[in-house]
C-alpha positions in Angstrom: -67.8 10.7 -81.9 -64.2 12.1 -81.4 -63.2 14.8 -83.3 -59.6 15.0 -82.0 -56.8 15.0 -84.8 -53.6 13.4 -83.6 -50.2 15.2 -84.9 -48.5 12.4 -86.6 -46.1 13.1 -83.4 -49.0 12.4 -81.4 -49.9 9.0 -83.0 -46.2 7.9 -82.5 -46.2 8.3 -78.7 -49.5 6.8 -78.3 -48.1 3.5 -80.3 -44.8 3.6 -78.1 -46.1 3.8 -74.9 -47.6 0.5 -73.9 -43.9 -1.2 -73.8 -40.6 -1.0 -71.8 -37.0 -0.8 -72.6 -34.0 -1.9 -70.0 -30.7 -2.5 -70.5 -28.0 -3.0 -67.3 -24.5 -3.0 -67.7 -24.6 -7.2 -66.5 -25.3 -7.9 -70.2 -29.3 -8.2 -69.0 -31.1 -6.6 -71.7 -35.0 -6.4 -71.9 -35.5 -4.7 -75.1 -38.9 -3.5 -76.4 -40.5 -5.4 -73.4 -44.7 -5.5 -74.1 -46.6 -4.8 -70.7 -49.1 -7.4 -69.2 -52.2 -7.8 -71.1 -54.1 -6.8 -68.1 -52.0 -3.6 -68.2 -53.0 -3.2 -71.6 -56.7 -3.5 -71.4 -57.3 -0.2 -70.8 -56.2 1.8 -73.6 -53.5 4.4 -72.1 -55.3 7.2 -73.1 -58.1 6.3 -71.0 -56.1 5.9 -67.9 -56.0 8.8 -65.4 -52.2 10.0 -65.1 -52.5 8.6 -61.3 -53.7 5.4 -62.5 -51.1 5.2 -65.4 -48.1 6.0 -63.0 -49.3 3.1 -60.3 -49.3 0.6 -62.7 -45.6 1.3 -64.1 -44.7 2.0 -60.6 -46.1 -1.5 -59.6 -44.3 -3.5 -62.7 -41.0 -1.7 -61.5 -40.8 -2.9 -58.0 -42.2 -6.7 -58.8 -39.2 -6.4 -61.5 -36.8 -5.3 -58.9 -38.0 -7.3 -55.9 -37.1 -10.9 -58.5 -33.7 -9.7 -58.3 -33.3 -9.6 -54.2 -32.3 -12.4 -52.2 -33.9 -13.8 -49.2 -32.4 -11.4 -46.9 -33.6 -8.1 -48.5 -36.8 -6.4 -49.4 -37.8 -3.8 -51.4 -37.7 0.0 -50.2 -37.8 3.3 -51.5 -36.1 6.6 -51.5 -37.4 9.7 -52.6 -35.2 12.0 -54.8 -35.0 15.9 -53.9 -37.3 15.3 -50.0 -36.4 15.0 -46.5 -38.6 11.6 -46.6 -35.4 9.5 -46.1 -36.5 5.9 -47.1 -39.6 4.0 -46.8 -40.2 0.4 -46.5 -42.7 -0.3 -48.8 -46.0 -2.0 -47.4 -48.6 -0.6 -50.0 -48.8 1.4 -52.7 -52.4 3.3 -54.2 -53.5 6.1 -56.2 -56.2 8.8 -56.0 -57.6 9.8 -59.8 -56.4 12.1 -61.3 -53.2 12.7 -60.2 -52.3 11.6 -57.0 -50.0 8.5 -56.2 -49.6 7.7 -52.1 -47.2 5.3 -50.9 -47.6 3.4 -47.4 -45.0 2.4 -45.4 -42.6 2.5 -42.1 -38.8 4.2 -42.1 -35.9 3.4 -40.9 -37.3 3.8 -37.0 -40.0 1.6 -38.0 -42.0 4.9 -37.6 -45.6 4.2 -39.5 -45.6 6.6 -42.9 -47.8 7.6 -45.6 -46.7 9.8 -48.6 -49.4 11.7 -51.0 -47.3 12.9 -54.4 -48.7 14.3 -57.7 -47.4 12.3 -60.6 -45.8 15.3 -61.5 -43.1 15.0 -59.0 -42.9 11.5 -58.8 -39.2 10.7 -58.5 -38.0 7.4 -56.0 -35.4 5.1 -56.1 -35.9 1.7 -55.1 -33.1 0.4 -52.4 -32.8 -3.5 -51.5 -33.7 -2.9 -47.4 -32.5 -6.0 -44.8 -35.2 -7.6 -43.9 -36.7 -6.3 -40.5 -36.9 -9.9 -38.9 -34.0 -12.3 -40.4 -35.6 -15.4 -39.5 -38.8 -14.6 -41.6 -39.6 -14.8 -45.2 -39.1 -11.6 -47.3 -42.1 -9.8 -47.9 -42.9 -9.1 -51.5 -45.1 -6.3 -52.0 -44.6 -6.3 -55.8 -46.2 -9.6 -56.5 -49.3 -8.3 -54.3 -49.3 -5.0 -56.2 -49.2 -6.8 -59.5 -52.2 -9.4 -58.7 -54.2 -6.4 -58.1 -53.6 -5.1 -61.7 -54.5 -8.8 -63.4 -50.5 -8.9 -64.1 -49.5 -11.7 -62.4 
């Protein structure tokens, strides 16, 4: 039996967490969005911080990847690091805390980052695509499968 006492503060984030709000200066607003069901199984408070931080991390870049065209994939740069950009070719997590990201840079140099969700901080960039006359790859839709949300 759990004997923890939530602050009524306490409740109120637990109940706001499982959605999304975005709103872009195109007049695209997603407002209040719920996250997949497979996303929700798991009650949030049962999910390691690393575990918690993939899946959001996952729904981002599927979300940004449906707004590229056929000519650019997704990428990421990481805030406040010497990291430069990485093109994204996988994505995982180590419980509790750890989030690692697998990739090449610009050079096509092979790359692996290991962050703590703590200083989790990227930006997603639309990349050209490495070989023009292939299809985009979209790692977002692969990432998302893997959670049961697409």
């Amino acid at each position: 039996m759990d004997n923890k006492i939530d602050t009524t503060a306490e409740a109120h984030e637990s109940d706001a967490l499982p959605r999304r709000i975005d709103v872009h200066t195109e007049g695209k607003s997603v407002g209040g969005e719920v996250l997949p069901e497979a996303v929700k199984q798991k009650p949030v408070q049962d999910k390691s911080p690393a575990e918690w931080a993939y899946e959001r991390l996952v729904l981002y870049i599927q979300t940004f990847e449906e707004q590229l065209d056929s000519d650019h994939e997704v990428a990421m740069g990481f805030v406040g690091a010497e990291a430069g950009v990485l093109r994204i070719e996988g994505l995982g997590y180590f419980d509790p805390d750890m989030i690692t990201f697998y990739g090449s840079d610009a050079a096509g140099v092979r790359t692996q980052l290991v962050q703590h969700v703590s200083q989790l901080s990227v930006i997603l960039r639309a990349m050209p695509k490495e070989l023009p006359e292939e299809k985009p790859r979209r790692i977002g839709f692969l990432l998302a499968r893997e959670i049961g949300a697409a």
